[in-house]
C-alpha positions in Angstrom: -10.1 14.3 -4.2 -11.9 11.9 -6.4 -9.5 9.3 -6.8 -9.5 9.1 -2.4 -13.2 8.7 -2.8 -12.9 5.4 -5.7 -9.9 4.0 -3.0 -12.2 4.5 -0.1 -14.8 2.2 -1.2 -11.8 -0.2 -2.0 -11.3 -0.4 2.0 -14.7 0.5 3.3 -18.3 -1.4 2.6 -20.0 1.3 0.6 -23.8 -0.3 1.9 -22.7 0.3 5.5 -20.4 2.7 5.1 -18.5 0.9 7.6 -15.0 -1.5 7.6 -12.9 -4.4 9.1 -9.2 -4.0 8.6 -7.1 -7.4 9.3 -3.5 -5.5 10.5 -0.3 -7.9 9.7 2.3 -5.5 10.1 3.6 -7.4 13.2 6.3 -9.2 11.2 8.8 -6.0 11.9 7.7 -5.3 15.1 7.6 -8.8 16.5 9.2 -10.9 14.0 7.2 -14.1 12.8 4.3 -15.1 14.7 1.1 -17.4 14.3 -0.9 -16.9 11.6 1.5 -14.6 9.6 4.0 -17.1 8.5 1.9 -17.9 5.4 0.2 -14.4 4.9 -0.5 -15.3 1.5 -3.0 -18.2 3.1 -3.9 -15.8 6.2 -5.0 -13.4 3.5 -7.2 -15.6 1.8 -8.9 -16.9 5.2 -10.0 -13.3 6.5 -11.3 -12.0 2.6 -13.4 -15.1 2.6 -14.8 -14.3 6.0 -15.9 -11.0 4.7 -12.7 -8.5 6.1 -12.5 -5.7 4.1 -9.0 -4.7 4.1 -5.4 -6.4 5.1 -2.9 -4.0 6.5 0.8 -4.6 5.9 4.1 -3.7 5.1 5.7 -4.1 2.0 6.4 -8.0 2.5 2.9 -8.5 2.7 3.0 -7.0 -1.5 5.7 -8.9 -1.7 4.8 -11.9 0.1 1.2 -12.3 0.6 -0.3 -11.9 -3.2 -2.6 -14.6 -3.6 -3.5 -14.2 -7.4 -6.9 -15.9 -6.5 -9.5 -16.0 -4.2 -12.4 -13.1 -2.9 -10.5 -9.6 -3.5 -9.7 -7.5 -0.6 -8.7 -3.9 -0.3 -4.1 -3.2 0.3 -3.6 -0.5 3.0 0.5 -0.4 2.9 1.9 0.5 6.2 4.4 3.4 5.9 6.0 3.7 9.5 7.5 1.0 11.7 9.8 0.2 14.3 11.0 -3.1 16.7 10.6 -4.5 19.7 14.2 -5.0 20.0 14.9 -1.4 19.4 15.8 1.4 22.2 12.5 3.0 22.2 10.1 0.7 20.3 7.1 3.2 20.4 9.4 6.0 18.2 8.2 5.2 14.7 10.0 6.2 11.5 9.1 6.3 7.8 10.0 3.1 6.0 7.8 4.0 2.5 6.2 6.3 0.8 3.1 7.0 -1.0 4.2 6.7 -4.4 5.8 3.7 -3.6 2.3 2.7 -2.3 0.9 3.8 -5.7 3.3 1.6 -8.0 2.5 -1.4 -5.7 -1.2 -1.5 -6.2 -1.9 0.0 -2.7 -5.5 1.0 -1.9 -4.5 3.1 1.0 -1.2 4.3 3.4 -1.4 4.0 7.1 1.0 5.7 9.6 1.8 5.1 13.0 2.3 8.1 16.0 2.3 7.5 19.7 0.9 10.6 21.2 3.1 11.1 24.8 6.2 9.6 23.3 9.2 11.4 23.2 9.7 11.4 19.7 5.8 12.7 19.1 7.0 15.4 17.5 8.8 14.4 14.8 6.3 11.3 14.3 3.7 14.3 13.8 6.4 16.1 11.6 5.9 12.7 9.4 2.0 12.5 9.4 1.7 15.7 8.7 4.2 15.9 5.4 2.5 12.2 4.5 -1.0 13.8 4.7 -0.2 16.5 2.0 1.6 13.9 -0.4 -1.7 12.2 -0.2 -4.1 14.5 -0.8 -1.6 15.6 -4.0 -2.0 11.9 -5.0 -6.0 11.2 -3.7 -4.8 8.4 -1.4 -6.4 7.6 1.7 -4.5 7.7 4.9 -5.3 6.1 7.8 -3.3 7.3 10.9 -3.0 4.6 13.7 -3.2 7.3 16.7 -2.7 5.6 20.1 -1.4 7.9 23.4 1.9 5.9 24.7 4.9 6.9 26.3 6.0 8.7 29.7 3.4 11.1 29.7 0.6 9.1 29.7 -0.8 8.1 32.6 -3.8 5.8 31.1 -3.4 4.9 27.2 -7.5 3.9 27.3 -8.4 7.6 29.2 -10.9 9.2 27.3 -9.2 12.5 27.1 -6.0 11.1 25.1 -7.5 8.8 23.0 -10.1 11.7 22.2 -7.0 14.0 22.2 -4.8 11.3 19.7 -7.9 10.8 17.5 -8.3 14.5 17.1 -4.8 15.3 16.1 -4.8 12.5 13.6 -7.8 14.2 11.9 -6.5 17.8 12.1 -3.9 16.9 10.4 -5.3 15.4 7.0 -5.8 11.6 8.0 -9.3 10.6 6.2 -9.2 7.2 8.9 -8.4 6.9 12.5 -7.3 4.0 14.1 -7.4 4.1 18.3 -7.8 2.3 21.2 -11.0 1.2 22.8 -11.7 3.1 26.0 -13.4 0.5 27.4 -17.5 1.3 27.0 -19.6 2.8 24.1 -20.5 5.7 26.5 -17.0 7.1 26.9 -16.0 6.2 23.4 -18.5 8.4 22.2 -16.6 10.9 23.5 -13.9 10.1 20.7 -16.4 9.3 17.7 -18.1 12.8 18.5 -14.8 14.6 19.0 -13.0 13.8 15.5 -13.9 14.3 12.1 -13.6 11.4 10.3 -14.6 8.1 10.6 -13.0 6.0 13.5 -11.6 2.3 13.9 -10.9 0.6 16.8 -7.8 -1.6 17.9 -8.1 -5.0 18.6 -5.5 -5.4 21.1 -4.0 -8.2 22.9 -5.1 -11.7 22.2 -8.0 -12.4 24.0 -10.7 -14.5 23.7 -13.3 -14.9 21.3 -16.5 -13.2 23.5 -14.1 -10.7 25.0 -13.6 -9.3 21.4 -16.8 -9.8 19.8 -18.2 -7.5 23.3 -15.3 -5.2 22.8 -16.3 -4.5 18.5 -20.2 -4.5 20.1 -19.5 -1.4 22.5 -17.7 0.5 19.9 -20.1 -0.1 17.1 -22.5 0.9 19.8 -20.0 4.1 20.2 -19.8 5.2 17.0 -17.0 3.6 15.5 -16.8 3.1 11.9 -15.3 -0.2 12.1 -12.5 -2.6 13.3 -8.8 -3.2 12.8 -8.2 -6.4 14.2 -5.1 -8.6 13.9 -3.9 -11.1 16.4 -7.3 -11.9 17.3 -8.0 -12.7 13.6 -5.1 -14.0 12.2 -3.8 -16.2 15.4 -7.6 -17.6 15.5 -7.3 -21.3 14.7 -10.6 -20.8 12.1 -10.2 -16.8 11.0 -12.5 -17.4 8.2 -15.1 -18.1 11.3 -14.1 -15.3 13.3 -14.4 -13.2 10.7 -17.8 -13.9 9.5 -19.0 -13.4 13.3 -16.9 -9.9 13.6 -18.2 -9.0 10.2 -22.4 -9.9 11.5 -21.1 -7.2 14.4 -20.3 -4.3 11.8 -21.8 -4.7 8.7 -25.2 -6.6 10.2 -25.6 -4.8 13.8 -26.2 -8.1 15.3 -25.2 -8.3 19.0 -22.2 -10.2 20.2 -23.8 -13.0 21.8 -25.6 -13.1 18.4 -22.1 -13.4 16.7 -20.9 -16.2 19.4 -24.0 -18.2 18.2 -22.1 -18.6 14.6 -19.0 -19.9 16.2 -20.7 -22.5 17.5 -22.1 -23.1 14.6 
């Protein structure tokens, strides 16, 4: 388990203990967006603004290697699917860890939808991914959001606590969820799982909504942020970043972080 522990400071601020993940995965689920048609450039923005680690697929390897600039930790996302396809929230395997481990890769990540009707088998694939892990001493982080028919709020306490939960029992060392929406009821979630929690950055919103939302879930016991749109689609992410990063690594409030955008 020593080698997860030298990776884990790779993605996580070993002073604070804490993170900020830039996800850019959306190039298979949405196809090219803002900010993610140079990643190699959109990379280089958020590691200077003091983001942790960048989240990806294997074109973000491939694509987004900068060969200069601050480093930053690789989490390689193993599970996708599109918005085009029949059920977009049914995610399969697209890599595996050793894959991951020739590449460079920090960490994995995998993707279940708790309430979907393939749940089953995408816990089938967490599961078998969590013991190739621990066999390798790569960290997994398992992006566990409740979606689908059977959920009738996907920010209710009792799913996300539920989703966060299930992510941990079965061998993920970082969960990634949704906000619920205040630090009171996210606590709920924090002090249900086991391991360290990041939250979701959601929709594009704007900049105060965001820097309030990463304020009420530090405040809730989150270990961090993973954050994409409203990094990466943020005409200055470099900015952004430094003000989300004053949030989690600094404890400074949000209206304190919307000070340094005006900046």
């Amino acid at each position: 388990m020593r080698g997860k522990q030298i990776r884990m400071e790779r993605i996580m601020d070993r002073n604070t203990g804490r993170t900020i993940i830039v996800p850019m995965d959306h190039g298979v689920t949405v196809g090219p967006m803002n900010g993610l048609i140079d990643m190699g450039r959109t990379v280089d923005c958020v590691a200077e603004g003091g983001a942790n680690a960048v989240l990806g697929h294997l074109g973000l390897a491939l694509y987004g290697h900068r060969r200069w600039g601050r480093d930053i930790g690789l989490i390689l996302h193993l599970s996708a699917s599109t918005t085009l396809g029949p059920d977009p929230n049914e995610k399969v395997l697209v890599n595996t860890v050793t894959n991951a481990l020739k590449i460079g890769a920090d960490a994995v990540s995998v993707h279940v939808n708790i309430g979907a009707g393939s749940e089953a088998r995408m816990l089938e694939d967490l599961g078998k991914v969590a013991v190739e892990c621990m066999e390798w001493g790569m960290p997994l982080l398992a992006m566990m959001y409740p979606r689908g028919p059977s959920i009738e709020d996907e920010r209710g306490v009792e799913a996300v606590a539920l989703a966060a939960r299930a992510g941990a029992e079965l061998g993920a060392d970082l969960i990634k969820t949704v906000y619920t929406g205040d630090p009171d009821t996210f606590r709920e979630v924090t002090r249900g799982c086991p391991v360290p929690v990041v939250v979701a950055g959601g929709s594009k919103t704007d900049e105060a909504a965001t820097l309030a939302m990463i304020e009420g879930a530090m405040e809730g016991g989150a270990a961090g942020i993973s954050i994409g749109r409203n990094v990466f689609g943020h005409p200055h992410p470099a900015q952004f970043m430094r003000a989300a990063a004053a949030v989690v690594h600094q404890g400074r409030s949000a209206a304190e972080a919307m000070e340094m955008m005006e900046l």
